[in-house]
N, CA, C and O atoms as a GROMACS GRO file, in nm:
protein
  544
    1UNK      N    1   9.225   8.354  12.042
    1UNK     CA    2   9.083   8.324  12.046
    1UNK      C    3   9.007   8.449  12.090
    1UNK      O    4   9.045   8.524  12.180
    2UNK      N    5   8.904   8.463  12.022
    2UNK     CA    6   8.822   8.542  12.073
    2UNK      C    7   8.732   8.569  12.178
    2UNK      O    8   8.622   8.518  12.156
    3UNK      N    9   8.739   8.629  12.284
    3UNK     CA   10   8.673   8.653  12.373
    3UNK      C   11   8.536   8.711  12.381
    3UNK      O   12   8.454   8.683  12.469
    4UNK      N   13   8.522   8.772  12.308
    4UNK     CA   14   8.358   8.782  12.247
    4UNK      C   15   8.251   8.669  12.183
    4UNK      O   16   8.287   8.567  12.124
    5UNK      N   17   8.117   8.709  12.206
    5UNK     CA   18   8.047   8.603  12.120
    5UNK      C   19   8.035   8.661  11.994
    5UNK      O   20   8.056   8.782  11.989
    6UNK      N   21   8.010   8.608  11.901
    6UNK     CA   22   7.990   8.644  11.746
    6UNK      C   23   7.889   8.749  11.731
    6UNK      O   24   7.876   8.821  11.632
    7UNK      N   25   7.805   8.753  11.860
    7UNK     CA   26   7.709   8.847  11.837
    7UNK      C   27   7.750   9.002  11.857
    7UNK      O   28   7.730   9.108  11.798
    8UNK      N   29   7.827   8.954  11.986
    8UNK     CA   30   7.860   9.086  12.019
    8UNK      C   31   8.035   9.117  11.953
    8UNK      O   32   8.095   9.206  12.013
    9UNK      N   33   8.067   9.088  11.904
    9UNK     CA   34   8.173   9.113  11.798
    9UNK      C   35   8.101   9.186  11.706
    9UNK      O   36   8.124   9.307  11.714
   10UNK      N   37   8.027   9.157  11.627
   10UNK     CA   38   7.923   9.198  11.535
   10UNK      C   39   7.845   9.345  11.565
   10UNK      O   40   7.804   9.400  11.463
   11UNK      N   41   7.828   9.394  11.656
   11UNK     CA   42   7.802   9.470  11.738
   11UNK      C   43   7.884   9.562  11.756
   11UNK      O   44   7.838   9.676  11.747
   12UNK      N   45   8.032   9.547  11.787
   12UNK     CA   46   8.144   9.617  11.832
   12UNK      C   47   8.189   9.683  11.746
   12UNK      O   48   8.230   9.799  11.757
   13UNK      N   49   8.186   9.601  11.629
   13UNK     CA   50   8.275   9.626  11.446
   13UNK      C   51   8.185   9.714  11.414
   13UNK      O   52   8.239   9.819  11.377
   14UNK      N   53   7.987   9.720  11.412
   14UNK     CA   54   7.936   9.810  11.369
   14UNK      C   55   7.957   9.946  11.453
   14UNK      O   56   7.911  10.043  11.394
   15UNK      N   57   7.990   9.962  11.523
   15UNK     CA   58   8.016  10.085  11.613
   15UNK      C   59   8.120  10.167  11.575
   15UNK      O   60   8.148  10.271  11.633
   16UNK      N   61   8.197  10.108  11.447
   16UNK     CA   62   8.323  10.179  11.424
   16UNK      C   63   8.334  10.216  11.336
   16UNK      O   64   8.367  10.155  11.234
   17UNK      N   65   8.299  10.359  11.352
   17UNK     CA   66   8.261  10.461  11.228
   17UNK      C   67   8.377  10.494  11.103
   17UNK      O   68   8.499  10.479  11.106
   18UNK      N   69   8.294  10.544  10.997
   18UNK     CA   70   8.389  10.532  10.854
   18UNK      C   71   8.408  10.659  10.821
   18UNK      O   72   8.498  10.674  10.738
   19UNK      N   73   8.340  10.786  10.869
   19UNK     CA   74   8.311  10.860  10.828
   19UNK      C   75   8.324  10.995  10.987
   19UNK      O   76   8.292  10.969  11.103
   20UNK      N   77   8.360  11.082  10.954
   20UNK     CA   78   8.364  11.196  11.052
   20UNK      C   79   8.423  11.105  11.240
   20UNK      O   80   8.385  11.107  11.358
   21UNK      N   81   8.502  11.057  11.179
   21UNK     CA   82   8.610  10.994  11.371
   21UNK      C   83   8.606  11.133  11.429
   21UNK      O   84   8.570  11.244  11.390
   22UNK      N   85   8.658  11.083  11.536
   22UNK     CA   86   8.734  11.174  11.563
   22UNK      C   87   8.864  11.249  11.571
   22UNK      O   88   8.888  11.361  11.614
   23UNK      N   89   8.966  11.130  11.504
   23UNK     CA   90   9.067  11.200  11.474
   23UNK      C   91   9.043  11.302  11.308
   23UNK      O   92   9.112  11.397  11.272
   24UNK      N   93   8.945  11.252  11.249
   24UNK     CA   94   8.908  11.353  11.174
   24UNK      C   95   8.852  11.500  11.226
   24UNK      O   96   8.883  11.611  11.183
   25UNK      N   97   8.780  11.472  11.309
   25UNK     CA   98   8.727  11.591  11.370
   25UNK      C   99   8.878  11.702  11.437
   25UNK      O  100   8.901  11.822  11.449
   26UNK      N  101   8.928  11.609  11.458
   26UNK     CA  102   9.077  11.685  11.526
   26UNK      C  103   9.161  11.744  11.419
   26UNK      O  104   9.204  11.855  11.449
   27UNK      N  105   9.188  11.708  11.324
   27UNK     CA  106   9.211  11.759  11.234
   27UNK      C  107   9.165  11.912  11.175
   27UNK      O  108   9.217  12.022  11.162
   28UNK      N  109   9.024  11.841  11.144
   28UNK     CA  110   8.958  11.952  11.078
   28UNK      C  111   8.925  12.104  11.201
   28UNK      O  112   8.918  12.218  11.157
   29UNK      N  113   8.914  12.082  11.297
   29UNK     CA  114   8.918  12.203  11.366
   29UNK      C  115   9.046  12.226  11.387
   29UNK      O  116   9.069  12.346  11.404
   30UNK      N  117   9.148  12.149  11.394
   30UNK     CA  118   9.291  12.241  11.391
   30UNK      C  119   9.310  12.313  11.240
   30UNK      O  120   9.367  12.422  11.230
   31UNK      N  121   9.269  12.258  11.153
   31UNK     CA  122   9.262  12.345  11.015
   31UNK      C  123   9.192  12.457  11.014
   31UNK      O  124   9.227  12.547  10.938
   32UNK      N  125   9.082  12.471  11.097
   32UNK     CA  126   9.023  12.559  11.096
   32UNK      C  127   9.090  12.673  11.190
   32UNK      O  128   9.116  12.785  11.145
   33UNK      N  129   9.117  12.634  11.330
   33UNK     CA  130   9.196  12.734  11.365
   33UNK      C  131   9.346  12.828  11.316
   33UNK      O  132   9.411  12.921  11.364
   34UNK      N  133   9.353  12.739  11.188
   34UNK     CA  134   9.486  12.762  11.092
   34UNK      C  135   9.480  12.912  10.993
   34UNK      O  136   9.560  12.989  10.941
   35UNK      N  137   9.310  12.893  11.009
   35UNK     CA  138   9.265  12.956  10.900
   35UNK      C  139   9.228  12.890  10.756
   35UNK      O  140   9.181  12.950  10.660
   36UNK      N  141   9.275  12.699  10.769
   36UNK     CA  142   9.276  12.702  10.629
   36UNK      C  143   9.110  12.651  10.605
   36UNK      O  144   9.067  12.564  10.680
   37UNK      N  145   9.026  12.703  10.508
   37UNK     CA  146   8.904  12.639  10.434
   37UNK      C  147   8.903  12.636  10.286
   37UNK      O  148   8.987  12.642  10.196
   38UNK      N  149   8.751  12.621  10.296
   38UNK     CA  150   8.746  12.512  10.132
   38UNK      C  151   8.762  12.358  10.154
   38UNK      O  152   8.795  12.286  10.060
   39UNK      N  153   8.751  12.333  10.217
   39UNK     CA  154   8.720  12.176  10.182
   39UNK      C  155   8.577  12.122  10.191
   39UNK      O  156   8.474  12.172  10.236
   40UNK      N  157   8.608  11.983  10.124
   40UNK     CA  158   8.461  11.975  10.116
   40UNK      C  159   8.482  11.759  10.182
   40UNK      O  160   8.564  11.676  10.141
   41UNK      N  161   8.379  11.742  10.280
   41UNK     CA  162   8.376  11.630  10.298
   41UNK      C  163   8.328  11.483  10.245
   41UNK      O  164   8.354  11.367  10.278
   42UNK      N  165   8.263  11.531  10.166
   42UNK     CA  166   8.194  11.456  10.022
   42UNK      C  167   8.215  11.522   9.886
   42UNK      O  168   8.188  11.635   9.846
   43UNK      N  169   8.255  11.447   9.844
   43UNK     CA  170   8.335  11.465   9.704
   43UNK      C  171   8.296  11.384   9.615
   43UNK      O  172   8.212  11.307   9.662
   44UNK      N  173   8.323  11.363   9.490
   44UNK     CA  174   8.307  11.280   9.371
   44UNK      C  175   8.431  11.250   9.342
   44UNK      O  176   8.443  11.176   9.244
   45UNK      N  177   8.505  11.277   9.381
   45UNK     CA  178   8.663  11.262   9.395
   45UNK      C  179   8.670  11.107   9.404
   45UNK      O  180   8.578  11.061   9.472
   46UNK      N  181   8.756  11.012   9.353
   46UNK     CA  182   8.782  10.839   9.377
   46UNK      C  183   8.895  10.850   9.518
   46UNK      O  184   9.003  10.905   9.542
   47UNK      N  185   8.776  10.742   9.606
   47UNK     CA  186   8.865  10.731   9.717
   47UNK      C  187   8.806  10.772   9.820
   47UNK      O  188   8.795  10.712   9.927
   48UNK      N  189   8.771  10.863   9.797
   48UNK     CA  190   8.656  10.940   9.950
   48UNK      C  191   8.745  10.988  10.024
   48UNK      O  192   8.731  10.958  10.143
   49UNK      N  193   8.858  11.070   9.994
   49UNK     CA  194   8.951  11.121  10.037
   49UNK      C  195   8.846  11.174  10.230
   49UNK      O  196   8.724  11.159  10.238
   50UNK      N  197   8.911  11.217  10.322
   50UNK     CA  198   8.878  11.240  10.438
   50UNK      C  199   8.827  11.410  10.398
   50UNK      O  200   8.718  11.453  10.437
   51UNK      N  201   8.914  11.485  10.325
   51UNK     CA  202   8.887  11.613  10.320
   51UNK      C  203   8.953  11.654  10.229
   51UNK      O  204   9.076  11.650  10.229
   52UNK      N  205   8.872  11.708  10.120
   52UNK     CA  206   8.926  11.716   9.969
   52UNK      C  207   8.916  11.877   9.959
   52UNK      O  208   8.821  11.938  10.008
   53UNK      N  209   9.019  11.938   9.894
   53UNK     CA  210   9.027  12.122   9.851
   53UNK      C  211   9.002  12.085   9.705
   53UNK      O  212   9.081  12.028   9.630
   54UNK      N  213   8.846  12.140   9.672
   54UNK     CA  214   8.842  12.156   9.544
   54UNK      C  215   8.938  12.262   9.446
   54UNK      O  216   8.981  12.245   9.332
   55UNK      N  217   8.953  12.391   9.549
   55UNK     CA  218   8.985  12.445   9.427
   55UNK      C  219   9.178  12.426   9.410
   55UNK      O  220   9.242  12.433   9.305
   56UNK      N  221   9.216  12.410   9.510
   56UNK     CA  222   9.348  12.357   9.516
   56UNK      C  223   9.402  12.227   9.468
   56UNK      O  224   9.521  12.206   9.447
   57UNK      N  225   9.298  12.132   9.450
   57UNK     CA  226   9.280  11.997   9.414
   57UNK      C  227   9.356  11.901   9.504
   57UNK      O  228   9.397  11.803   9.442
   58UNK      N  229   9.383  11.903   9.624
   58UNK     CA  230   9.455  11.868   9.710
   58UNK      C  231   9.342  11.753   9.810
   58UNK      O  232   9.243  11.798   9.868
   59UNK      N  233   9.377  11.614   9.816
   59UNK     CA  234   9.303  11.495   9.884
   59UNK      C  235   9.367  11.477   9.973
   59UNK      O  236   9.489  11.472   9.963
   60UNK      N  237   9.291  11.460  10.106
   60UNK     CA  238   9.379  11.434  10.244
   60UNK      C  239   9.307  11.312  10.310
   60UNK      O  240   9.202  11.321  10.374
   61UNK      N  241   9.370  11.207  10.287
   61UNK     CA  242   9.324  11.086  10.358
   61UNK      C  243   9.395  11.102  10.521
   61UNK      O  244   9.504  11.152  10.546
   62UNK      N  245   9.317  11.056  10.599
   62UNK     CA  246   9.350  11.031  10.722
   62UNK      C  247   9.365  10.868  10.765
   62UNK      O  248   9.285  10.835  10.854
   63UNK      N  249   9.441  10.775  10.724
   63UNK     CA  250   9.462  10.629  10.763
   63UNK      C  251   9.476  10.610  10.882
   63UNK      O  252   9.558  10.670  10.952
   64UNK      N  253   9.365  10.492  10.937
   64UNK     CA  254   9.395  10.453  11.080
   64UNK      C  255   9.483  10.347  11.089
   64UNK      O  256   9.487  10.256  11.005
   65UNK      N  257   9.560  10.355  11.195
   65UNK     CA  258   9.677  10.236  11.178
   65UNK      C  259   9.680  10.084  11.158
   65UNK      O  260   9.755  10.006  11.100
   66UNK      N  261   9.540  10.073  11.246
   66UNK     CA  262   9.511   9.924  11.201
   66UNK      C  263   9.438   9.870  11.082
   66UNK      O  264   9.459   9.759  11.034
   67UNK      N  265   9.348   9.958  11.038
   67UNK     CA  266   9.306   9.892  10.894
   67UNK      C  267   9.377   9.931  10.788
   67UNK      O  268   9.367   9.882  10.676
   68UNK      N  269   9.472  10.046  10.829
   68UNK     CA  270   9.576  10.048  10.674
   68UNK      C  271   9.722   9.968  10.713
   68UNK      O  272   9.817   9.985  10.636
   69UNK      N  273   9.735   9.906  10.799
   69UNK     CA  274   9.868   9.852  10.831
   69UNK      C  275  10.002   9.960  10.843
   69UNK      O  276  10.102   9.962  10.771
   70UNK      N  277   9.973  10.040  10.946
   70UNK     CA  278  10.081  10.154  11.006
   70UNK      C  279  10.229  10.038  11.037
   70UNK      O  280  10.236   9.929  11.093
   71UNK      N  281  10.316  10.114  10.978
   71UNK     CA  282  10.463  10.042  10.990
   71UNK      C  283  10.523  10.093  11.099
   71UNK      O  284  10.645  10.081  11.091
   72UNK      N  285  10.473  10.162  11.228
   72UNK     CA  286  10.456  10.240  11.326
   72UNK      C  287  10.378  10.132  11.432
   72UNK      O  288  10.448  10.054  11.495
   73UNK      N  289  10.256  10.131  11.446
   73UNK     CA  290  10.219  10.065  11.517
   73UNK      C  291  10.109   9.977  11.487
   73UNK      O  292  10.012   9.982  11.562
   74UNK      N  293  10.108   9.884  11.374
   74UNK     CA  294  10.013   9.836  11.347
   74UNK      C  295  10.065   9.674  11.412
   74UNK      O  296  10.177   9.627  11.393
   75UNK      N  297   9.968   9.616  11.480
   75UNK     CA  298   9.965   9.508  11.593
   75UNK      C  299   9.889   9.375  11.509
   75UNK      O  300   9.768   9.370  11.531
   76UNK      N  301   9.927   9.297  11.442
   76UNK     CA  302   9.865   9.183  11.407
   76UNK      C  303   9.767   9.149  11.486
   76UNK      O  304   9.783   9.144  11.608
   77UNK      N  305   9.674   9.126  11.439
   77UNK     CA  306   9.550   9.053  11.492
   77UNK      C  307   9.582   8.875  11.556
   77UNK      O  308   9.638   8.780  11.501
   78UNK      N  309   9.527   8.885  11.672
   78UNK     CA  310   9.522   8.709  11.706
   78UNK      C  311   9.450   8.567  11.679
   78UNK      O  312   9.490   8.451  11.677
   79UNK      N  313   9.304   8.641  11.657
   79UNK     CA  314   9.191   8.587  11.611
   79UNK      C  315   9.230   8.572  11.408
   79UNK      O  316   9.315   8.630  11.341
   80UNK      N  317   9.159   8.504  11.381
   80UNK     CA  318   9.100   8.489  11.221
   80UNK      C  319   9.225   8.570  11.154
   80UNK      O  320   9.212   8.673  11.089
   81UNK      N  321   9.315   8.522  11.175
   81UNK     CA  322   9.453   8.587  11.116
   81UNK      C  323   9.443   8.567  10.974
   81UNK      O  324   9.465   8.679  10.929
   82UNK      N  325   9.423   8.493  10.881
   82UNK     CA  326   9.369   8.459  10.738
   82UNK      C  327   9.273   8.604  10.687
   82UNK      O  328   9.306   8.694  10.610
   83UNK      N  329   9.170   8.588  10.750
   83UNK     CA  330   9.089   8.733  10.685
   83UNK      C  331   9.121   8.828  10.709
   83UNK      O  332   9.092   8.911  10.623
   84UNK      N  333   9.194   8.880  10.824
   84UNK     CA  334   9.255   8.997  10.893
   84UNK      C  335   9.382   9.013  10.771
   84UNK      O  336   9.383   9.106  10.691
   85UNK      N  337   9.491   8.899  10.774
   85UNK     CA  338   9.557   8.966  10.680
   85UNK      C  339   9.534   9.015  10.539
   85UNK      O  340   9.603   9.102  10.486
   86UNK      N  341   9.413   8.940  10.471
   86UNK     CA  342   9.347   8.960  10.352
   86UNK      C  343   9.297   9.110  10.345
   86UNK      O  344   9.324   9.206  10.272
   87UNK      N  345   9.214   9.091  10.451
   87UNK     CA  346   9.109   9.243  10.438
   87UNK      C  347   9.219   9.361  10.418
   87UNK      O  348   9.218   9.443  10.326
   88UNK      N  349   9.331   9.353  10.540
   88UNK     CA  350   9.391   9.464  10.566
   88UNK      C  351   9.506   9.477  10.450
   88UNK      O  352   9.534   9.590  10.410
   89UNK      N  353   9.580   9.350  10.388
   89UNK     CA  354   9.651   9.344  10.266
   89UNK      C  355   9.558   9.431  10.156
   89UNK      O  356   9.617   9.522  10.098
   90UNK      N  357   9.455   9.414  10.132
   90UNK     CA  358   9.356   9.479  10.039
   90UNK      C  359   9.348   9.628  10.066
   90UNK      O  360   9.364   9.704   9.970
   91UNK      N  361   9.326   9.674  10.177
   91UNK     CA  362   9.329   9.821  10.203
   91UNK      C  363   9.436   9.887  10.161
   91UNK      O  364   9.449   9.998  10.109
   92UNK      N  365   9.496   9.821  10.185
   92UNK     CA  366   9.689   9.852  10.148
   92UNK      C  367   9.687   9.893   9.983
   92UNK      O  368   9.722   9.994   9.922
   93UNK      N  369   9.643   9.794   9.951
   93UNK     CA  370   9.681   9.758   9.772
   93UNK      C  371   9.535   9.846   9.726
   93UNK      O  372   9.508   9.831   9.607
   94UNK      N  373   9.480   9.898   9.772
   94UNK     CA  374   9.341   9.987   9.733
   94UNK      C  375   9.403  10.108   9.708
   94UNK      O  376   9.421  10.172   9.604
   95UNK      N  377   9.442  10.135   9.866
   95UNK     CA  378   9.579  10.306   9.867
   95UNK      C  379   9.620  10.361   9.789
   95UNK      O  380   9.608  10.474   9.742
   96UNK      N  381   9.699  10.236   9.765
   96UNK     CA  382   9.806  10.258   9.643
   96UNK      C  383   9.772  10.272   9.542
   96UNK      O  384   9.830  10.343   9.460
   97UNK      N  385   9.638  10.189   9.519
   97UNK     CA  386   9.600  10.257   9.330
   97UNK      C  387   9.502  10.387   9.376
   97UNK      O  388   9.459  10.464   9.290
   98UNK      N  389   9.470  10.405   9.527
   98UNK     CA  390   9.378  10.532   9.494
   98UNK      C  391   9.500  10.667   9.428
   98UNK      O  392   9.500  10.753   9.340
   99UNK      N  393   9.555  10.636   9.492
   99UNK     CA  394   9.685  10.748   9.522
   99UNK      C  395   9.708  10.779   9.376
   99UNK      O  396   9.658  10.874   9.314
  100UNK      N  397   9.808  10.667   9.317
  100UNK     CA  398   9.821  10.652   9.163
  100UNK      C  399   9.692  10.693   9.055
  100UNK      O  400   9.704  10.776   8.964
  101UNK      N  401   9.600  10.636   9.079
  101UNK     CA  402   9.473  10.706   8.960
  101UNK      C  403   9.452  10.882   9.028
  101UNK      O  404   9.398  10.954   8.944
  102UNK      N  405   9.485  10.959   9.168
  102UNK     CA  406   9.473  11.091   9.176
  102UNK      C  407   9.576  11.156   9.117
  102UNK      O  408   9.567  11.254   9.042
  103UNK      N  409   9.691  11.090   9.158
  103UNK     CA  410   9.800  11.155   9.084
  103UNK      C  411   9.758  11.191   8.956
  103UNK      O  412   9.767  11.306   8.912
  104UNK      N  413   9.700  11.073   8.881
  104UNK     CA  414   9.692  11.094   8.746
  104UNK      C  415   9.607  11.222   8.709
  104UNK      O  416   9.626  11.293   8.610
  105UNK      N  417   9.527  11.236   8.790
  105UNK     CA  418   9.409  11.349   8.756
  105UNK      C  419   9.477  11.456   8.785
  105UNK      O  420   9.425  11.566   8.764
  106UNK      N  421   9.614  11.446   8.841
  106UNK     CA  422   9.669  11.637   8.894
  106UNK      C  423   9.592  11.660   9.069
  106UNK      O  424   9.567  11.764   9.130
  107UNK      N  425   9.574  11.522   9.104
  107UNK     CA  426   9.565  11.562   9.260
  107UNK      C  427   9.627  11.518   9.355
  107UNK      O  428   9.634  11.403   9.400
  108UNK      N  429   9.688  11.643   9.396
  108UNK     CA  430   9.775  11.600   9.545
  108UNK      C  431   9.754  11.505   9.627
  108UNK      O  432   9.660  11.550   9.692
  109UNK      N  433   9.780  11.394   9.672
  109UNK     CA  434   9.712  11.298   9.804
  109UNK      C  435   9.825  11.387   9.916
  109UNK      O  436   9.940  11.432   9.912
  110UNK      N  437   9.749  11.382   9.980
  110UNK     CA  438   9.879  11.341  10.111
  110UNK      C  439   9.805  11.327  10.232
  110UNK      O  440   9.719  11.405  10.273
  111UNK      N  441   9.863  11.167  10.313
  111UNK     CA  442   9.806  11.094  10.380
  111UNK      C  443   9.890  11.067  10.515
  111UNK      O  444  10.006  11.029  10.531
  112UNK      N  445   9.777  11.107  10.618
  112UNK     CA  446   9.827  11.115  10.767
  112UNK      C  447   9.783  10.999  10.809
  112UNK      O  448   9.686  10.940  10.763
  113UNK      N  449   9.878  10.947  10.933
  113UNK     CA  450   9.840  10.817  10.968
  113UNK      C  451   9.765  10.862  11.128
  113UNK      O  452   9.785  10.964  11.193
  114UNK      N  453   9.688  10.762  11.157
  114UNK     CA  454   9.592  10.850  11.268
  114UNK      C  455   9.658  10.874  11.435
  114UNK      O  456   9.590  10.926  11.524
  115UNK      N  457   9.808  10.822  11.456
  115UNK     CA  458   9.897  10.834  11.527
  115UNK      C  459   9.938  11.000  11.479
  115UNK      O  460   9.917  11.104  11.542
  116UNK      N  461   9.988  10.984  11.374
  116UNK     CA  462  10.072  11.117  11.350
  116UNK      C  463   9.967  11.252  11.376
  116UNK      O  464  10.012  11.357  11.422
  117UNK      N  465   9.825  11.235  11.343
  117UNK     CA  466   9.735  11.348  11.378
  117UNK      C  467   9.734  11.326  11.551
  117UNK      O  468   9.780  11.426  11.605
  118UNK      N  469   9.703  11.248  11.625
  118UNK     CA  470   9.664  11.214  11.786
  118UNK      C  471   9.780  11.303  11.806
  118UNK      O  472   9.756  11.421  11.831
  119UNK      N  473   9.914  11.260  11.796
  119UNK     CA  474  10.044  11.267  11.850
  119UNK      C  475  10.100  11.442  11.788
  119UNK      O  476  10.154  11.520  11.867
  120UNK      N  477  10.080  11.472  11.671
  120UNK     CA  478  10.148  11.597  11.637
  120UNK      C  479  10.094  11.665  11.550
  120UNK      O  480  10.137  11.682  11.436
  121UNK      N  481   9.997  11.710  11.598
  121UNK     CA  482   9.908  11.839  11.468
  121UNK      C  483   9.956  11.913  11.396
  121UNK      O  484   9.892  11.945  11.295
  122UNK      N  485  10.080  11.966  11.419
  122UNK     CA  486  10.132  12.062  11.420
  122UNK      C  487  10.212  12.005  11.312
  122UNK      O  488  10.212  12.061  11.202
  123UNK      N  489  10.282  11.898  11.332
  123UNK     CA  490  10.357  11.861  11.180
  123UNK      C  491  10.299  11.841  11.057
  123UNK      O  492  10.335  11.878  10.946
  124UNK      N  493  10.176  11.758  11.103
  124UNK     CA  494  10.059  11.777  10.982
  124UNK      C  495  10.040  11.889  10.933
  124UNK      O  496  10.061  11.921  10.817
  125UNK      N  497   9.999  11.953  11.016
  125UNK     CA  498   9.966  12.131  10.946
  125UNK      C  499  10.069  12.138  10.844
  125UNK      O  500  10.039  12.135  10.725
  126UNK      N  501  10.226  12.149  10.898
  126UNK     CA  502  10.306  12.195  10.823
  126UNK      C  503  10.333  12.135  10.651
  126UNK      O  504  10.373  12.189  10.548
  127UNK      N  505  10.299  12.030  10.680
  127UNK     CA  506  10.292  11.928  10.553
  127UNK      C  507  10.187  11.953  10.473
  127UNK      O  508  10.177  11.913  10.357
  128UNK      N  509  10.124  12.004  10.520
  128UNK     CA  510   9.968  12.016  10.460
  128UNK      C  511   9.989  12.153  10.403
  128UNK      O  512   9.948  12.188  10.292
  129UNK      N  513  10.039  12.209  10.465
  129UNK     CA  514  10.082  12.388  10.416
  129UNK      C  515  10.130  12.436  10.330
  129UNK      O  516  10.104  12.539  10.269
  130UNK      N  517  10.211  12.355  10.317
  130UNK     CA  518  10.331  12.323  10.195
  130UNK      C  519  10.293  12.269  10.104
  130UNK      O  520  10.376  12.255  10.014
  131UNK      N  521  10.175  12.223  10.085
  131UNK     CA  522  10.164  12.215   9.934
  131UNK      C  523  10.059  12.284   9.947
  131UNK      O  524  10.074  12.335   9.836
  132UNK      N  525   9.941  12.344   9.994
  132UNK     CA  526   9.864  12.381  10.004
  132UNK      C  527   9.908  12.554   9.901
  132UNK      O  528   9.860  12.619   9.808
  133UNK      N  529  10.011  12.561   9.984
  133UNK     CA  530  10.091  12.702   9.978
  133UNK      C  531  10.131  12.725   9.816
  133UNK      O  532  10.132  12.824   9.743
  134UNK      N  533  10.173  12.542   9.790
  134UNK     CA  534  10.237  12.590   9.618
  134UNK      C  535  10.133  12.589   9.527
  134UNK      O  536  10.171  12.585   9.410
  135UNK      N  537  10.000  12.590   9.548
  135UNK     CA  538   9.881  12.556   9.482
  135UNK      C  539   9.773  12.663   9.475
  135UNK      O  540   9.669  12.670   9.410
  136UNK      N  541   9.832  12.747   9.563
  136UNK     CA  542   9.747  12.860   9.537
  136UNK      C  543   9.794  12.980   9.547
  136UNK      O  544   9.722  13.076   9.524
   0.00000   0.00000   0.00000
């Protein structure tokens, strides 16, 4: 059960940004201290990748664990378990065709889960490097 009123639930959910987190922000200044640029944060790209390399063609989603269902630490919801699994089943099955229709275009995805950026920058980098590296 929920411990909130509907109002202020409503309230809480709008507070939770879609766009520039901060594990994005963590990211993107460790890229920067990498040296790597060129990206661009708005794209026409399908998907709204987190941070897209035009000229490398390379899409970097950043997934948070609970709305993409992390096999790591994603925690079932207690409340409204019906829409929770719907919404978040849907994010899932969105992924997967974003991924599949980039592929198709000749663009790299590769997708960090927002544990693996908090917890190890540094492996990201390396993953990110590596193809970064065969692309240009």
């Amino acid at each position: 059960m929920d411990t909130l009123t509907k109002k202020q639930r409503s309230y809480c959910m709008s507070r939770i940004r879609r766009n520039n987190t901060g594990v994005e922000q963590k990211l993107r200044k460790f890229f920067w201290k990498k040296g790597i640029r060129g990206w661009r944060l708005k794209s026409k790209v399908s998907g709204k990748p987190d941070l897209y390399f035009t000229k490398s063609k390379i899409a970097v989603f950043i997934d948070g664990c609970f709305w993409h269902k992390c096999p790591k630490c994603f925690i079932k919801p207690k409340s409204r378990l019906d829409y929770w699994t719907k919404k978040i089943a849907g994010n899932v099955k969105r992924d997967i065709a974003t991924t599949a229709r980039l592929k198709k275009e000749q663009i790299c995805v590769i997708r960090f889960w927002e544990h693996e950026v908090n917890c190890n920058l540094d492996k990201c980098y390396n993953k990110f490097a590596k193809e970064y590296e065969k692309r240009n």
